[in-house]
Each structure stands twice: as C-alpha cells, then as structure tokens.
Backbone bond lengths (Angstrom), bond angles and torsions (degrees), N, CA, C in turn:
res aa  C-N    CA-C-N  psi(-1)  N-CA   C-N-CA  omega(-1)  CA-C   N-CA-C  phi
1 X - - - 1.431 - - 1.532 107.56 -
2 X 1.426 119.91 136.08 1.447 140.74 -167.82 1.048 127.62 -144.43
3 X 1.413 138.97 135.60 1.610 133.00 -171.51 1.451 88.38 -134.25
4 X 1.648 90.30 141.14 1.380 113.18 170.57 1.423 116.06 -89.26
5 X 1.014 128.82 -152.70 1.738 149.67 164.12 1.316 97.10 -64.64
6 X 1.439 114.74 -62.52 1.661 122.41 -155.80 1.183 108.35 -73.10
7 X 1.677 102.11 -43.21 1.822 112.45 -179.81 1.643 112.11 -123.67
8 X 1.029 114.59 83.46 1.146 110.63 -179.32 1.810 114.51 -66.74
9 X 1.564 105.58 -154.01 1.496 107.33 -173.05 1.190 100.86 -160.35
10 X 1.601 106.37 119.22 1.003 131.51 174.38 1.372 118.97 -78.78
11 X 1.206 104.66 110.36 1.688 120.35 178.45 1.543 121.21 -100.29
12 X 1.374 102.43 127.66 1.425 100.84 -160.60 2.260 96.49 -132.66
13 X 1.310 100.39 114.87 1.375 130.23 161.85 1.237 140.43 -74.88
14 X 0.973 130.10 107.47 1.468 134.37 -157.92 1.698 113.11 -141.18
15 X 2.007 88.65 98.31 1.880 84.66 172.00 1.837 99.06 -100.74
16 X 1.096 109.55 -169.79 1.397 133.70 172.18 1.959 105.13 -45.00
17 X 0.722 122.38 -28.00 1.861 131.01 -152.24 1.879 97.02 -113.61
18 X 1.899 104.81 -71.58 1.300 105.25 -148.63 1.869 95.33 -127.26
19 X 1.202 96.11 -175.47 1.565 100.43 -171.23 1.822 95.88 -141.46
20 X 1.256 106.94 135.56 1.499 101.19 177.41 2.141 96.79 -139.16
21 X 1.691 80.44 157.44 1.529 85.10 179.86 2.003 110.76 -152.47
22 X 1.610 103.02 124.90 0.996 109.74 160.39 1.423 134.73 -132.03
23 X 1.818 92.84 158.12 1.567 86.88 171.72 1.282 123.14 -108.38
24 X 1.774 102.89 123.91 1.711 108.24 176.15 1.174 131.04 -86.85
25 X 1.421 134.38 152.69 0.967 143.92 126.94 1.266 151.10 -51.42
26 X 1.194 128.93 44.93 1.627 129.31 -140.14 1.852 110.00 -67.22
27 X 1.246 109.58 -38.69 1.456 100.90 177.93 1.630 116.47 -48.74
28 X 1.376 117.77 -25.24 1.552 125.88 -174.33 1.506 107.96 -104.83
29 X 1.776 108.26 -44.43 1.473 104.18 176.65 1.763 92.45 94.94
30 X 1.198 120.62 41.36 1.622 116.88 166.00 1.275 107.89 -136.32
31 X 1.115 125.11 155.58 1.596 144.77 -172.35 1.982 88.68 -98.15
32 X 1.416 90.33 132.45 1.822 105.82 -166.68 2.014 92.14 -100.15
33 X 1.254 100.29 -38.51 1.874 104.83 172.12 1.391 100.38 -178.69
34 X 1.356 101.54 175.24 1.652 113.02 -153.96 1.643 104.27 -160.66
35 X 1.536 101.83 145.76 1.953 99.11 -173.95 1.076 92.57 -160.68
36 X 0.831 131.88 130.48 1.843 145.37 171.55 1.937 112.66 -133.29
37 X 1.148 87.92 168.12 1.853 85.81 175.30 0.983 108.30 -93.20
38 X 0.981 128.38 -2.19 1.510 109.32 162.13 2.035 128.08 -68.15
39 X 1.392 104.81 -18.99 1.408 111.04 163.99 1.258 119.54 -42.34
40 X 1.509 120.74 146.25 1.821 133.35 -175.02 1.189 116.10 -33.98
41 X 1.806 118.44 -51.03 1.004 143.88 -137.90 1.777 114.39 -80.00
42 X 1.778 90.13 -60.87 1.464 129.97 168.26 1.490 96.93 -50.22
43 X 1.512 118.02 -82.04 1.185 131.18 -144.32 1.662 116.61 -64.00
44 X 1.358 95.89 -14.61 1.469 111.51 176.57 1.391 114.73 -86.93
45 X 1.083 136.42 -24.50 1.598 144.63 140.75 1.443 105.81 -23.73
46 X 1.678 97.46 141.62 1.806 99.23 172.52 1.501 105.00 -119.71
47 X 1.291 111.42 53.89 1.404 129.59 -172.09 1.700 103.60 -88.44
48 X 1.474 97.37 180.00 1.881 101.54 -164.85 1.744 88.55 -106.59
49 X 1.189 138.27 140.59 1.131 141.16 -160.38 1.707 105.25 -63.01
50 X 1.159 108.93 -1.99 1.491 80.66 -170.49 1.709 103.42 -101.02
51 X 1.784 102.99 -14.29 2.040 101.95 165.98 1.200 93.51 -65.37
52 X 1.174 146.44 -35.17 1.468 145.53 -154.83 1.524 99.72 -60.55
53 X 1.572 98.64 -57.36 1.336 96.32 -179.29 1.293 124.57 -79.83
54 X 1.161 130.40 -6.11 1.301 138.38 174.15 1.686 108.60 -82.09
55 X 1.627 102.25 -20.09 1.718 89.86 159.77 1.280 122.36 -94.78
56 X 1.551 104.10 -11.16 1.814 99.43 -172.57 2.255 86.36 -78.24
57 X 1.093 144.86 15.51 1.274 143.84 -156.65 1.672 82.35 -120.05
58 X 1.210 142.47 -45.57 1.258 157.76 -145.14 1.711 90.39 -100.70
59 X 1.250 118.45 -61.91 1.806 114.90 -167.18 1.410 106.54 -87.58
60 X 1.249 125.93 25.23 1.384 127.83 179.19 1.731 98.45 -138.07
61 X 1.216 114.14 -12.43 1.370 100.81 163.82 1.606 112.32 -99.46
62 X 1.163 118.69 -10.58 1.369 122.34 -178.02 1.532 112.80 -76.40
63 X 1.788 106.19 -45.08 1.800 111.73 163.09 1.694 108.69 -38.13
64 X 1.495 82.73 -67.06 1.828 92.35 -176.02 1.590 112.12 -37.52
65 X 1.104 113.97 -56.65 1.962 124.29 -168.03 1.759 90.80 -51.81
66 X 1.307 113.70 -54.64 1.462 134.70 -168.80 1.585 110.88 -48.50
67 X 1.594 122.44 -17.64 1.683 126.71 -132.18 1.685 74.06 -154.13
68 X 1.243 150.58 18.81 1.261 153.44 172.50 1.515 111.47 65.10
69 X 1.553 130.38 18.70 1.349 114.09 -166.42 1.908 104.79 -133.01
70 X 1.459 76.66 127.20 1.775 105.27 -166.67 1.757 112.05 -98.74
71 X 1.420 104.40 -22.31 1.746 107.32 171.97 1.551 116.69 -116.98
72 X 0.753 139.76 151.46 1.870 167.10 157.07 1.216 127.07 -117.19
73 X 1.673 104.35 147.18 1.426 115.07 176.74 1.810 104.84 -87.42
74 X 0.798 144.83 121.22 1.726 115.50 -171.70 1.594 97.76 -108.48
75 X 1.486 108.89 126.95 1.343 139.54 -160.69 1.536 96.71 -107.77
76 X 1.769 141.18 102.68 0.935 128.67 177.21 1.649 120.86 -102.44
77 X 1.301 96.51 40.89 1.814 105.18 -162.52 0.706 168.97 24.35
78 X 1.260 101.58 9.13 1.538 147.87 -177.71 1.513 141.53 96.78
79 X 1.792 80.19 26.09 1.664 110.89 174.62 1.672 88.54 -91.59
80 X 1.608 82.32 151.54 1.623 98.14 159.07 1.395 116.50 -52.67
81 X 1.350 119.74 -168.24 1.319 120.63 179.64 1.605 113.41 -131.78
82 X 1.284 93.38 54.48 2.115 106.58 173.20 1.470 101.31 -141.36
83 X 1.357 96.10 152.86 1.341 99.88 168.80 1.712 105.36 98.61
84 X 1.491 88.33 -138.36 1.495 95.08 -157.43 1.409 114.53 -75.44
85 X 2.042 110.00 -19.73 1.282 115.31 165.82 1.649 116.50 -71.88
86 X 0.793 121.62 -37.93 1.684 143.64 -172.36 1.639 87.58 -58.73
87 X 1.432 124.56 -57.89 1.536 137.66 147.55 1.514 109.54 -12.36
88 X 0.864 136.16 -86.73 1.219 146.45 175.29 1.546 133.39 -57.23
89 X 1.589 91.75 -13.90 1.726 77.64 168.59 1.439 78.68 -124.22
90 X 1.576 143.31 40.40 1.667 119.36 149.41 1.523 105.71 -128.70
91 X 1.779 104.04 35.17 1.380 131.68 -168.18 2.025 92.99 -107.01
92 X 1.845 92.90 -48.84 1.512 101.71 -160.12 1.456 108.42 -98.33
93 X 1.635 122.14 -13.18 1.015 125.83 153.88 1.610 125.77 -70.92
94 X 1.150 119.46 -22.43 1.508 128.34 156.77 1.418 119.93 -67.92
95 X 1.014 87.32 -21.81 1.983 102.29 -177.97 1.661 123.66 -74.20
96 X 1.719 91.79 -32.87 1.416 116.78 174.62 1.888 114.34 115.83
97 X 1.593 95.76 6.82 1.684 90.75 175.01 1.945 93.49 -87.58
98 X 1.902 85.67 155.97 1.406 99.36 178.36 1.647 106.40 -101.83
99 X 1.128 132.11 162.32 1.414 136.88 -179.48 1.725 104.37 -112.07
C-alpha cells in the first residue's frame, strides 16, 4: 500500500496512551499533515480515548480539506479495524476525506 501526491495514505498509530495519524506521500517520502492526541486542543479534553481519537480523525481531515486533498489510501497499521482506529477513520470521513 502507497499514496501518491493526489492520494496519499493515511497512516494511523496506535500505542497503549495516544493515537497519531498521517498523511503520506510515499513517491517523495514527506508527511502532507499530521494530528495525534497528543495536540493542546485534543489532549486537554477529559474524554475516553476512543472520542479522542475520533477527533484526531476530524483534525487531520480538516489539514487535508485545507492542503486541497479530498481522497486517501487508509493505512491501518496493522491494527485491526475497531476501536480507536475504526475512530479515526469515522473521525476523517466525517470530516469529508474519502477512503
């Protein structure tokens, strides 16, 4: 799995604590934007980790809208797909990115 310029790939990280998510570029090898819970905004919430992650899904599609890009590859890293990742991409699909 690979993201271009047009379609990048959303990579989404998940330790024990926080949840982070970016979108790559792999033909160049640069990060296009990036949102994790660990940001001011997020992290200051006394939410249960998995709204947490359902906003870092929300502030990483809003960069994207911001940076002209409306489609993604969605890269779930080799987590299943419930929970706090499942969080995050029905964070960025609310946001207005397409998968």
């Amino acid at each position: 799995m690979s993201g271009t310029s047009a379609k990048p790939r959303l990579s989404v990280y998940r330790s024990n604590a926080e949840i982070y998510a970016q979108l790559i570029d792999d033909t160049t090898g640069t990060t296009l934007a990036a949102a994790s819970s660990r940001e001011k905004d997020i992290a200051a919430q006394t939410a249960p980790k998995v709204e947490k992650s359902k906003l870092v899904g929300s502030v990483i599609a809003r960069k994207a809208i911001e940076r002209g890009i409306t489609t993604c590859v969605f890269d779930r890293g080799g987590n299943l797909y419930h929970g706090r990742v499942k969080a995050v991409a029905d964070g960025a699909r609310e946001g207005g990115l397409q998968f």
